[in-house]
C-alpha positions as CSV (number, residue, x, y, z in Angstrom):
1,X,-3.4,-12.0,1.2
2,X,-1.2,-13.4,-1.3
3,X,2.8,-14.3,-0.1
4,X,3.9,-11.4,-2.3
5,X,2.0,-9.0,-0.7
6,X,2.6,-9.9,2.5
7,X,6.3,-10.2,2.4
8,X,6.1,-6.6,0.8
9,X,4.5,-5.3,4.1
10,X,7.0,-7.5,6.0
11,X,9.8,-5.3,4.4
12,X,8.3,-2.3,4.8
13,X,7.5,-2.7,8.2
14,X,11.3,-4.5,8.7
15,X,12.2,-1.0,7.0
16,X,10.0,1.3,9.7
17,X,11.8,-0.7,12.5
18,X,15.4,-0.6,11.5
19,X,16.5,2.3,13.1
20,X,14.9,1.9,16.3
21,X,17.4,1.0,19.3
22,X,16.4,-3.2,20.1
23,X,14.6,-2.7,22.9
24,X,12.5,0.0,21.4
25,X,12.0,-2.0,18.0
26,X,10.2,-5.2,20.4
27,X,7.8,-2.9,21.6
28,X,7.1,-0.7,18.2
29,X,6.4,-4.2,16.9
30,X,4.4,-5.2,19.4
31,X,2.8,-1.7,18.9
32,X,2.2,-2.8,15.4
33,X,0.7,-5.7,16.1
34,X,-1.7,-4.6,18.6
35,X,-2.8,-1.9,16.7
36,X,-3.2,-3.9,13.0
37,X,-5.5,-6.6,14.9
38,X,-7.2,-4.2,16.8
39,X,-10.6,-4.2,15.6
40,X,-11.3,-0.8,15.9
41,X,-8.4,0.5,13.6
42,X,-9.9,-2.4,11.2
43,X,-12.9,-0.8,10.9
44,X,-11.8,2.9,10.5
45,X,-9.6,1.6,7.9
46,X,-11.9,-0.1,6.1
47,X,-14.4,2.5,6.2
48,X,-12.0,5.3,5.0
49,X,-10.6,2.9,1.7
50,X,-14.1,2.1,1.2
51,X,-15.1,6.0,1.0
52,X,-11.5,7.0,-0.9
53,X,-12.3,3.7,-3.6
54,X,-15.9,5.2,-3.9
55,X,-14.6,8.8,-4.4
56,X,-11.8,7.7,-6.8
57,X,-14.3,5.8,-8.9
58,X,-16.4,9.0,-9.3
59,X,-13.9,11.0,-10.3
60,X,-14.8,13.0,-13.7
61,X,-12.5,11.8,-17.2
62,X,-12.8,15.3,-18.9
63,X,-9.8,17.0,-17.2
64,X,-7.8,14.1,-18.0
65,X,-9.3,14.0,-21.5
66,X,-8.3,18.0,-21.7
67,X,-4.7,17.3,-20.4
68,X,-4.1,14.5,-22.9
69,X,-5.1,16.6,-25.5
70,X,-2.8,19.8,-24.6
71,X,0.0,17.1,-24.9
72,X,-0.9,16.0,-28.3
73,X,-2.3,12.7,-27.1
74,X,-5.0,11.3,-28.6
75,X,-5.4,8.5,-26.0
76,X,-8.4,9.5,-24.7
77,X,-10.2,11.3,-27.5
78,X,-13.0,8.8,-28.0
79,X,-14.0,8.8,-24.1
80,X,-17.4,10.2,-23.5
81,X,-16.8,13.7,-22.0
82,X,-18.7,13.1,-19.1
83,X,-18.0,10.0,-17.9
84,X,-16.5,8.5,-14.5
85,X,-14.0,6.3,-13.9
86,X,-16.0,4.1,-13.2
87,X,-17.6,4.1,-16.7
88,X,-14.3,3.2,-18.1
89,X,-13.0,0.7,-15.9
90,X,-15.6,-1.9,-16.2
91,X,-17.6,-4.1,-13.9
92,X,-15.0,-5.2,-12.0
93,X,-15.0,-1.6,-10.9
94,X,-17.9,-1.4,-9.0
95,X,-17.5,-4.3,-6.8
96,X,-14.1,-2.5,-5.6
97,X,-15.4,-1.2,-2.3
98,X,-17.1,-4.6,-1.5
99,X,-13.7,-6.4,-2.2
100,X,-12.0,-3.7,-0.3
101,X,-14.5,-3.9,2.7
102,X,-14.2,-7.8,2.9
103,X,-10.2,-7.6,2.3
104,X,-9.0,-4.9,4.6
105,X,-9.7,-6.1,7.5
106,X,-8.0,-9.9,6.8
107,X,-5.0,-8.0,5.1
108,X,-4.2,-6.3,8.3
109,X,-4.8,-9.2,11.2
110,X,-2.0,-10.8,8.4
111,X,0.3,-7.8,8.8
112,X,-0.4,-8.1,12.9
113,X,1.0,-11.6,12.9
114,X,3.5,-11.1,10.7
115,X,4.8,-7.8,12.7
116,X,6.5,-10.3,15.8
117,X,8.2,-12.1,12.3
118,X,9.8,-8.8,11.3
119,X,12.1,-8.9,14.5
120,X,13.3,-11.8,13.9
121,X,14.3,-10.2,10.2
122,X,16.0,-7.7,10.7
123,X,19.4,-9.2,11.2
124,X,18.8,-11.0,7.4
125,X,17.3,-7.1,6.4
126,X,20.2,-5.4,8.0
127,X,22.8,-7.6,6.2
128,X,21.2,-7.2,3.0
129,X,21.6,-3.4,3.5
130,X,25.6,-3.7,4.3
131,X,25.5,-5.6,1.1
132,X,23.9,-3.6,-1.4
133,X,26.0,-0.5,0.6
134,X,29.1,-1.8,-0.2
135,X,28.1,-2.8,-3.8
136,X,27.2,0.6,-4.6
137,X,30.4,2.3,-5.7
138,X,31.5,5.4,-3.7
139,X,30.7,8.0,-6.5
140,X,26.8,7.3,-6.9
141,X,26.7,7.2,-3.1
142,X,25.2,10.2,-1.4
């Protein structure tokens, strides 16, 4: 998993813990962990973004072709009418489900080890939030 990606799910999961009480947040992330490497979870995971990449890649154009059309759009005009998705978005397309297959499981054993790292950012996360807080004037506050 590339370090972008995997300081993204750092912050997110930094962003899940924040409100929890201390002693709560060490054992959600502990949680985390347990459940992201759990092999298990990996599988059932995989299995369903395999089937949901599958189904999204069989999806029919036409509607979208007929909804481009009603707006005056004519993006899509010279798209065969019955074609897939995965027609139009070329060969890369159908080894998606093999990528995600082979991926998902190493993307969330990454996330499990990097769920114990989160603790240790939340002080920097929770800093960064009193920051951009106080930068924001009071009248676009909510």
């Amino acid at each position: 998993m590339p370090l972008r990606q995997k300081f993204i799910v750092a912050c997110l999961a930094a962003s899940a813990l924040t409100p929890l009480p201390a002693s709560a947040r060490d054992s959600e992330a502990a949680d985390v962990a347990k459940r992201l490497s759990d092999p298990a979870n990996q599988v059932a995971a995989t299995v369903a973004l395999t089937a949901l990449s599958e189904a999204l890649l069989d999806i029919r154009i036409e509607p979208l072709r007929k909804a481009l059309a009603a707006a005056g759009s004519d993006a899509a005009h010279d798209l065969p009418p019955d074609a897939r998705l995965r027609d139009i978005a070329g060969p890369e397309a159908q080894e998606l489900p093999g990528t995600i297959g082979k991926r998902v499981p190493q993307a969330m054993s990454a996330a499990a080890g990097m769920a114990g790292a989160v603790q240790d950012m939340l002080p920097e996360l929770k800093a960064a939030a009193d920051k951009l807080k106080h930068a924001i004037p009071d009248q676009y506050r909510q």
